[in-house]
Structure formats: structure tokens, C-alpha cells
N, C-alpha and C positions, 0 to 999 in steps of 0.2 A: 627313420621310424615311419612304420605307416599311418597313412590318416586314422584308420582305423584304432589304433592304441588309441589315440585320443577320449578315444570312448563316445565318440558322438559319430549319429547320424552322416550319410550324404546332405541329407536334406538339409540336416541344422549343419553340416559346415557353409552349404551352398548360401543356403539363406545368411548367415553371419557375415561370409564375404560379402554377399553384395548387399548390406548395412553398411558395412565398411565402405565401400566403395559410394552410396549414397551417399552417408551423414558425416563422413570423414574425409573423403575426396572430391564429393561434391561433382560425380558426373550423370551424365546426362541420362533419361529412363534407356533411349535404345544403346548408350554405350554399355548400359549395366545388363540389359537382354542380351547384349553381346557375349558377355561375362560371364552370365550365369547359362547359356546353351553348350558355352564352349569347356565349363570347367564341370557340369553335368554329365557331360558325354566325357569326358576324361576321367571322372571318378565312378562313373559304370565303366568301364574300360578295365582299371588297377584294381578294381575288386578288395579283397585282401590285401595284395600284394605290398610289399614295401616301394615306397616313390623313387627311383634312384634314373641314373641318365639310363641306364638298359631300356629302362620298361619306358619311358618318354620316348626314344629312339624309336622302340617297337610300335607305339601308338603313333606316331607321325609315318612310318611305314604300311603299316596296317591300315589304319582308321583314316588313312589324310592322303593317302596316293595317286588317286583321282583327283584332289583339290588342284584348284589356281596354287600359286606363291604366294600371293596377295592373302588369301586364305590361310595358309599354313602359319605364315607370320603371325597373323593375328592369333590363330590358335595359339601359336607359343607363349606370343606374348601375355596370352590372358594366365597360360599354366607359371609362367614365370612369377607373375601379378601373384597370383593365387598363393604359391611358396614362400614369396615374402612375403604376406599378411600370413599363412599359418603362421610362419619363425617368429615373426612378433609376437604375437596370440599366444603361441604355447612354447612355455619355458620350458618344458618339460616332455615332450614331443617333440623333434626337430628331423624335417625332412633334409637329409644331405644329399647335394646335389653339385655336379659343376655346370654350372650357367651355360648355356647354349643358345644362338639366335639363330634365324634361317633370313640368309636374304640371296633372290636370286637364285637357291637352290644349295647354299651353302651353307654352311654351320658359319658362325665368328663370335668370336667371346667377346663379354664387355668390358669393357675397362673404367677406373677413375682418373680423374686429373693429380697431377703432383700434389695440387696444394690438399686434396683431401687425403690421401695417402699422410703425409703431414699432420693432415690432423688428426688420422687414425691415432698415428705413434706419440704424440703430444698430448692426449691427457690422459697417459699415464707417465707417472715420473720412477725415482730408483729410490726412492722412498720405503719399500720392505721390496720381501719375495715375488710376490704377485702382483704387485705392476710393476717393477721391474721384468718381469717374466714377461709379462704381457708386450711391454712395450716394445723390449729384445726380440720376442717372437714374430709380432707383427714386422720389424723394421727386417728381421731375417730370411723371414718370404718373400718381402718387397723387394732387397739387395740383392738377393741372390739368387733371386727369378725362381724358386725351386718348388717343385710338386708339392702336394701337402702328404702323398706318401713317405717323400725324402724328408720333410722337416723331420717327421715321426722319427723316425731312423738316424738322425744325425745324432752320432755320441760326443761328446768330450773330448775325446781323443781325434777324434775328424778333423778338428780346429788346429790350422798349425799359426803360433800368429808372429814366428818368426819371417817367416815368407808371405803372408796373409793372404790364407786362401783355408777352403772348406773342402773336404772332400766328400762327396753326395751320392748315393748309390740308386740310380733310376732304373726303367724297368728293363729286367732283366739283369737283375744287379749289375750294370752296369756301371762302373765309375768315371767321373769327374771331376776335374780339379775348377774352384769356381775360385774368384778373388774376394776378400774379404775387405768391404767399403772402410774408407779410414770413419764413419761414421758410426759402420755397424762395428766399426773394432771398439769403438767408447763404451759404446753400448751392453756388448758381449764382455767387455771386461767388468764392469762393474755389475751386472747383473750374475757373472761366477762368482763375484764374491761372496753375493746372497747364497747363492749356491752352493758354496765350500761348506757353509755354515751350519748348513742341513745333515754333515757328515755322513753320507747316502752311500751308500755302496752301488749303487746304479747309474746306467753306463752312458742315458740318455741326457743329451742337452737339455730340453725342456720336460720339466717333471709337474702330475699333477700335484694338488695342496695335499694327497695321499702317498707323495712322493714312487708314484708307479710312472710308467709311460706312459705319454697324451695321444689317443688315440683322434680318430681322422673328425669324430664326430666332436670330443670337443675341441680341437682349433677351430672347428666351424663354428660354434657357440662363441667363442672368443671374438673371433674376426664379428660375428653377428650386432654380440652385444657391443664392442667397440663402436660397429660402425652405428648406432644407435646413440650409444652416448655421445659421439662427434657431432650431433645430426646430419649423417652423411645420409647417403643417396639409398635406398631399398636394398639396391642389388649386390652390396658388398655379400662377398664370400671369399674363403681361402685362393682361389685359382683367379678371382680379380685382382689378387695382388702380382702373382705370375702374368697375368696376360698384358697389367698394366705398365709393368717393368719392362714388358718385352718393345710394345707400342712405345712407351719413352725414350728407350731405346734407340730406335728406329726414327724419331722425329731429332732425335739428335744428331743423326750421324753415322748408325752403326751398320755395319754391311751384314748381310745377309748369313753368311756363312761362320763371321764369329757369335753372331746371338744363337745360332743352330748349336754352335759348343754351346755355350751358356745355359742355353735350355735342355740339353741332352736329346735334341731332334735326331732319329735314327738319318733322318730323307731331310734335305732342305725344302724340299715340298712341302711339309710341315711348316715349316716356318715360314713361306710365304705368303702363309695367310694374313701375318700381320701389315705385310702391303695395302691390302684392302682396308685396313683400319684404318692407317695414314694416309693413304689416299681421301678417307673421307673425312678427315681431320684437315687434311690440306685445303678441300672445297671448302669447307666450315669456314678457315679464314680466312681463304679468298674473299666469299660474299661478305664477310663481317669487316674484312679491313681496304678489299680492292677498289678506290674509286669507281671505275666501271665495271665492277659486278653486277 
């Protein structure tokens, strides 16, 4: 949704984040000038328009072409900032987006660690419909690294759990056969039961509490509010759970050309962006555990 629904001003959004950013974050007067020049010139830029990755794409193209790296980073970072305090702020306006960073000249998505992922799926229990739903949900993106297009789309019938695997249809309907974790197979069984229950004639896995299909905007509310109730990190979103799956991955062991199936990469080029992620995961522990770091 754009800022604009919200019904408020540039002005009063501008001014409200950087309160926020003052009396709740506690940063410094020129980190907050920083903040508020950078997310000024981005909200004269969108105009009207709805906030989605296009129009951020086009504004770091447009608007930041001439910049340093040094420069662009920060601008993202401040648009990034800016995103998660609106989605906290308003329930009822929510800009959907997939997370994007620039370093170097590249895009890299962010990730969380296992143990929050964990926590994401851990406080909801199988307790009714909807945290069950929830909890199945979450652990089903995480497991099985998939788009938040694909979730939408995954039926009932996609599940085979004689074999245990999911069949997922990415872009360009294209299918794949992905493995279904003995984890998420607990999960997904008792969460149908809830589901049988419903006696639904609809064909989708996960259904809203109107029993229709869940559209893109609210898994993002889900994953959002989730990662709120955890007190996880800002920057949960649906495609953290994809990019985080994939980086786990990768720090475990996995080669390159099977996470490309996994993920539905047309190019393994694609997929070796996640090198760069583990690589700087790698340095992290270097310095943190290597005597002569």
C-alpha cells in the first residue's frame, strides 16, 4: 500500500520516523539528518505511487546513479529503516516489499539465524486453526525455501507425503519437486486436521479465517507480526525466510547446483549470490573465534 493511504502528510510521516528514531532508538542528531534527507528525497520521488521493489529499483537508478556505493548503501539502508517503522506504525497500511541491500554494487538479501527462525515457528502452537496455520506456514517457507508467490499457490493436493515432497509451481509455472522436512511433515499433518474441519471446498493449503486464499500481502502481515511477537530483528519479511534457508544451506554443506533446484534458479548465477553471504559469515567467525584474527 502506498504511504499515501495512510492518510498522512510527507511531512508528518517524515517528522514521526525521525521521533522514532530519536526517543526510541536513541540515535545521534546528524545520524537522524541522515534519515530524514534520505527518506525526504524518496518520498518526493514515489509521489502517489505504491512503495513496491520496482519503484525503489527505479529510484536508486534514477536518483543515486552518479552516487558513491558508500552513498547508495546508506540511502537503502535508511529506505529499509523507514519500511520497518511504517509496518510497525500501521496495521492497516502495509508497504510489501522484498528486502534488498546494495554492497559493492550488488543487490544481497538479508537473512536470520536458525535460532530465530525457531523462534518465529515456536510461539505459535496446534492449539486451534490459526496458529496452527501460522505456525505450518512459517515453518513451510523456511523448509522449503519457496517464493511467497509459490506459498499462495500451493493446493492440498501438491502434498504427496507418501514420498515426501511438495510440488511448487515458480515463475513461469514452472514445476518442482521439493522434499518435505520430517519436521515440516509433523507440522503439516496436524495443522490438516484443523483444516479438514473447516469442510472447505477450496483447493488452497493455507486459507484466510474467511476461508478464501492468502494473498502475498497477508503472509507479509504474518511473517511481520510474528516476527514482532518473537522480538525478532525489524527486517523479517516472507523472502527472509527463502534467502535464509538458502544461506543455511550453504554454511552446511550444500553445493551450489542442488540449492539452484531447490530454489527454482533458472541460471545458477542466481544462486551464487548466496556465496557472498557465507563468505561473510565465514569472516564473522573467523574474527569472533580465530586466535590470530
Amino acid at each position: 500500500m502506498s504511504q499515501k493511504q495512510s492518510k498522512k502528510s510527507n511531512k508528518d510521516l517524515v517528522l514521526e520516523f525521525t521521533n522514532f528514531l530519536k526517543f526510541k532508538k536513541g540515535l545521534s542528531a546528524n545520524t537522524i539528518s541522515a534519515y530524514e534527507s534520505d527518506i525526504t528525497q524518496f518520498l518526493e520521488f514515489t509521489g502517489e505511487n505504491i512503495i513496491n521493489n520496482d519503484l525503489i529499483e527505479l529510484f536508486i537508478t534514477s536518483e543515486l546513479n552518479d552516487k558513491s556505493d558508500n552513498s547508495k548503501i546508506r540511502k537503502i539502508s535508511s529506505i529499509n529503516q523507514y519500511i520497518d517503522w511504517f509496518n510497525l506504525d500501521n496495521e492497516e497500511y502495509q508497504i510489501v516489499i522484498e528486502k534488498v541491500s546494495l554492497k559493492k554494487g550488488s543487490y544481497l538479501p538479508e537473512t536470520i539465524s536458525i535460532s530465530d527462525v525457531n523462534r518465529l515457528i515456536n510461539i505459535y502452537d496446534h492449539s486451534n486453526y490459526m496458529n496452527s496455520r501460522n505456525l505450518t506456514l512459517i515453518d513451510f517457507m523456511y523448509s522449503t525455501a519457496c517464493r511467497v508467490s509459490e506459498l499462495c499457490d500451493v493446493r492440498v493436493s501438491d502434498l504427496d507425503f507418501e514420498e515426501d515432497f511438495v510440488k511448487l509451481f515458480g515463475k513461469g509455472s514452472k514445476q518442482r519437486i521439493v522434499p518435505i522436512g520430517s519436521e515440516l511433515k509433523i507440522n503439516l499433518s496436524k495443522y490438516l486436521k484443523f483444516r479438514d474441519e473447516l469442510n472447505t471446498q477450496e483447493p488452497y493449503l493455507f486459507l484466510s479465517k474467511n476461508m478464501n486464499q492468502l494473498d502475498r500481502s497477508a503472509i507479509f502481515r504474518i511473517i511481520k507480526k510474528s516476527a514482532t511477537l518473537s522480538d525478532n530483528v525489524l527486517s523479517v519479511h516472507p523472502h527472509t525466510l527463502r534467502h535464509s534457508a538458502a544461506t543455511h544451506m550453504l554454511e552446511a554443506g550444500c553445493d551450489l547446483r542442488t540449492l539452484q533446484e531447490l530454489l527454482g534458479h533458472t541460471s545458477v548465477s542466481t544462486t551464487k549470490i548466496y556465496t557472498k553471504l557465507t563468505k561473510e559469515f565465514l569472516v564473522e567467525i573467523f574474527k569472533e573465534s580465530h586466535p590470530r584474527a
